[in-house]
matplotlib code that plots the C-alpha trace (Angstrom):
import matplotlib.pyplot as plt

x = [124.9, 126.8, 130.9, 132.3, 136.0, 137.4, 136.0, 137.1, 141.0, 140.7, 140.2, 142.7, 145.3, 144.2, 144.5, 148.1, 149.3, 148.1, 149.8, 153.1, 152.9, 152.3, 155.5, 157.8, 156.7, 157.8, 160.7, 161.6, 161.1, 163.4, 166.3, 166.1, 165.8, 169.1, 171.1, 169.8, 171.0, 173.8, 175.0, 174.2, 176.2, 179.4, 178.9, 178.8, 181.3, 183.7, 182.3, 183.0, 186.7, 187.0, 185.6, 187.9, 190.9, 189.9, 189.2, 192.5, 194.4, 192.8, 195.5, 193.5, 190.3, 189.0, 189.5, 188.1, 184.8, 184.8, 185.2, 183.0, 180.2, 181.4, 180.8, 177.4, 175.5, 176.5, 175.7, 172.2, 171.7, 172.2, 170.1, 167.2, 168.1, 168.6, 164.7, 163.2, 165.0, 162.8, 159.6, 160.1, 160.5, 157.7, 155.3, 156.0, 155.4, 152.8, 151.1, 151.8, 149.8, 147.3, 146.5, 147.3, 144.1, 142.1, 142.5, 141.1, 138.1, 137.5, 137.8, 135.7, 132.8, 133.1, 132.1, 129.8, 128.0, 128.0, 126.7, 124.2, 123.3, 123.1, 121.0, 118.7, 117.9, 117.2, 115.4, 111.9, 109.3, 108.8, 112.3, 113.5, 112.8, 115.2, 117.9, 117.8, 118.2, 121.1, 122.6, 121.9, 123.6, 126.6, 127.0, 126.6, 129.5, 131.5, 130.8, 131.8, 134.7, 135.9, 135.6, 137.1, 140.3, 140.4, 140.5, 143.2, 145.2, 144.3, 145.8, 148.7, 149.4, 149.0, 151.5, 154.1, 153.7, 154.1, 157.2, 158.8, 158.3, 159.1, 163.0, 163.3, 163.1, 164.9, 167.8, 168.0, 167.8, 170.3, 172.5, 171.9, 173.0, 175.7, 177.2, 176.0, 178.0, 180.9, 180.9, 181.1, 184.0, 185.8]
y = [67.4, 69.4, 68.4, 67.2, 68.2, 65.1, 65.6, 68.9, 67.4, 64.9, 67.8, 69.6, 66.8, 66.1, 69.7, 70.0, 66.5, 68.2, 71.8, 69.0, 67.1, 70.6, 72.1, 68.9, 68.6, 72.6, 71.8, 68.8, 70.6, 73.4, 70.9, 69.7, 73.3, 74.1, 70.9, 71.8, 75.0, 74.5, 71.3, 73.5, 76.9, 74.3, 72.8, 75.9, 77.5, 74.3, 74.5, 78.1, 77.6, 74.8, 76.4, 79.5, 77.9, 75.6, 79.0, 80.5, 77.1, 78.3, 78.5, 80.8, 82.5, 79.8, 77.3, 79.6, 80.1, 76.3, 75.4, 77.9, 76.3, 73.2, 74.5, 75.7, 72.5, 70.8, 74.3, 74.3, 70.6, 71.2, 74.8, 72.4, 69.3, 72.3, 73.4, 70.0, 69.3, 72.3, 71.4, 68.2, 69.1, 71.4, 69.0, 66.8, 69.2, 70.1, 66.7, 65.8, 69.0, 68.0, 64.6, 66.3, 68.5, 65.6, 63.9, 66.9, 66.9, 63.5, 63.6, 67.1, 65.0, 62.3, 64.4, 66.7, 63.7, 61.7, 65.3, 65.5, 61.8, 62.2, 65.8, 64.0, 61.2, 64.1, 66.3, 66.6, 64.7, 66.0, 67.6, 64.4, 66.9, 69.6, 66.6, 65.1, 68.4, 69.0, 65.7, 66.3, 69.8, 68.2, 65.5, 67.7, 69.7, 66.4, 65.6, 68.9, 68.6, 65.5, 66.7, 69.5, 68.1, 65.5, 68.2, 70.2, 66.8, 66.4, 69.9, 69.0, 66.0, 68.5, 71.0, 68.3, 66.8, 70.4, 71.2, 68.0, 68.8, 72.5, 71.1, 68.3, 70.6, 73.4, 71.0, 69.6, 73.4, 74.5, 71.4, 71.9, 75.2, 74.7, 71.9, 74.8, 77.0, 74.4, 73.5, 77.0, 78.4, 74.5]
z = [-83.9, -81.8, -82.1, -78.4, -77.4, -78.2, -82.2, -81.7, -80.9, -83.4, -86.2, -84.8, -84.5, -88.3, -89.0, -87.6, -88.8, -92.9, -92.0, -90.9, -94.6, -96.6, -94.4, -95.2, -98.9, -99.2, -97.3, -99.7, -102.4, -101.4, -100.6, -104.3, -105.9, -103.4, -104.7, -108.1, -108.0, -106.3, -108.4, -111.9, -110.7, -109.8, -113.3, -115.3, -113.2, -114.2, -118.0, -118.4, -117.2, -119.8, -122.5, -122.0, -121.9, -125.2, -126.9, -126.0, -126.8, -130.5, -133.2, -135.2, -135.6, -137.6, -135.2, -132.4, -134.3, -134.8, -131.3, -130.0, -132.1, -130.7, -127.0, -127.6, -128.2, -124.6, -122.7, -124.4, -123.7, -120.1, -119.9, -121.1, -118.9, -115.6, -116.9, -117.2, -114.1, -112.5, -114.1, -112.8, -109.0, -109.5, -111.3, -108.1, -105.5, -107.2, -107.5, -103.6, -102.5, -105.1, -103.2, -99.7, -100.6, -102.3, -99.1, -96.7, -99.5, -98.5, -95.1, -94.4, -97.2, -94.6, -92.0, -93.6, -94.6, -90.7, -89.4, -91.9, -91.5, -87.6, -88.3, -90.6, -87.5, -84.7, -87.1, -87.1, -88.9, -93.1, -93.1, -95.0, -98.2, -97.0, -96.1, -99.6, -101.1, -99.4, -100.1, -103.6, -103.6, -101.9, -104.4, -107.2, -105.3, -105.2, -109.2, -109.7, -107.9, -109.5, -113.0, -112.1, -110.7, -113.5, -116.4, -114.4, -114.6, -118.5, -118.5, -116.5, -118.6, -122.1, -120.7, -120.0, -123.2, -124.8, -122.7, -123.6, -127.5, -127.0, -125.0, -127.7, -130.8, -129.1, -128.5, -132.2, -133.9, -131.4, -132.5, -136.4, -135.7, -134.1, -137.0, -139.6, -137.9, -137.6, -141.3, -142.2, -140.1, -141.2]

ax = plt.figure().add_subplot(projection="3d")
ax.plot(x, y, z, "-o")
ax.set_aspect("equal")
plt.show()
């Protein structure tokens, strides 16, 4: 029943080796927000000087109105690209911590349920009652769990479809504007 030093390292080398995974993944994810970030400001930076000169190459103030309906569409395009790009590094970080913790579930119900086994066999005769309870409590815990976790994917899988709806019909109203606007300075 009791744990021995060596189970005692073993959980703690398990322990550290989870704390090692979680401290990558965040690290990972950081590198690809930096490059992200850093990639977008470059691109923008070099969009905005291209854009200015265009609108100053304008002959008149037709023309300028044009083209500056002209330049809208591709910024929005790649505001909603940047965002998905975001949501996308997020909804993966997200999902490796997800099975990082689904794994420690599974390992500490492995061990609850060798202790509890190896109680069970030292424990005295008529407790069998007060075992099975408990392994009834901790399987209802574990059902629990499970549907838990599998409506917070269902959720997950909603909220992805929604965003992708929400970037596709932002992009085409941005774009109809943008040709309105053209036709009408034209």
């Amino acid at each position: 029943m009791f744990a021995t030093p060596e189970q005692l390292a073993g959980a703690n080398k398990a322990n550290v080796e989870a704390m090692l995974t979680l401290a990558n993944t965040a690290f990972a994810s950081a590198e690809r927000f930096a490059a992200l970030n850093l990639n977008t400001a470059r691109a923008v930076l070099e969009d905005s000087v291209n854009n200015a000169k265009a609108l100053l190459g304008a002959k008149d103030l037709q023309e300028a109105i044009s083209l500056q309906a002209t330049l809208a569409q591709p910024s929005v395009e790649k505001a909603v690209a940047y965002s998905r790009s975001v949501y996308e590094i997020s909804a993966q970080t997200q999902e490796e911590f997800s099975k990082l913790v689904e794994a420690q579930f599974a390992e500490v119900n492995k061990n609850v349920a060798s202790s509890l086994d190896k109680a069970a066999k030292s424990a005295p005769a008529g407790s069998d009652v007060a075992v099975a309870a408990v392994k009834s409590a901790i399987a209802a815990a574990n059902s629990a769990y499970d549907t838990m976790s599998k409506a917070a994917k269902q959720v997950a899988e909603i909220a992805e479809a929604n965003v992708a709806a929400a970037t596709n019909a932002t992009v085409k109203a941005v774009g109809a504007a943008a040709t309105t606007k053209a036709k009408k300075a034209a």
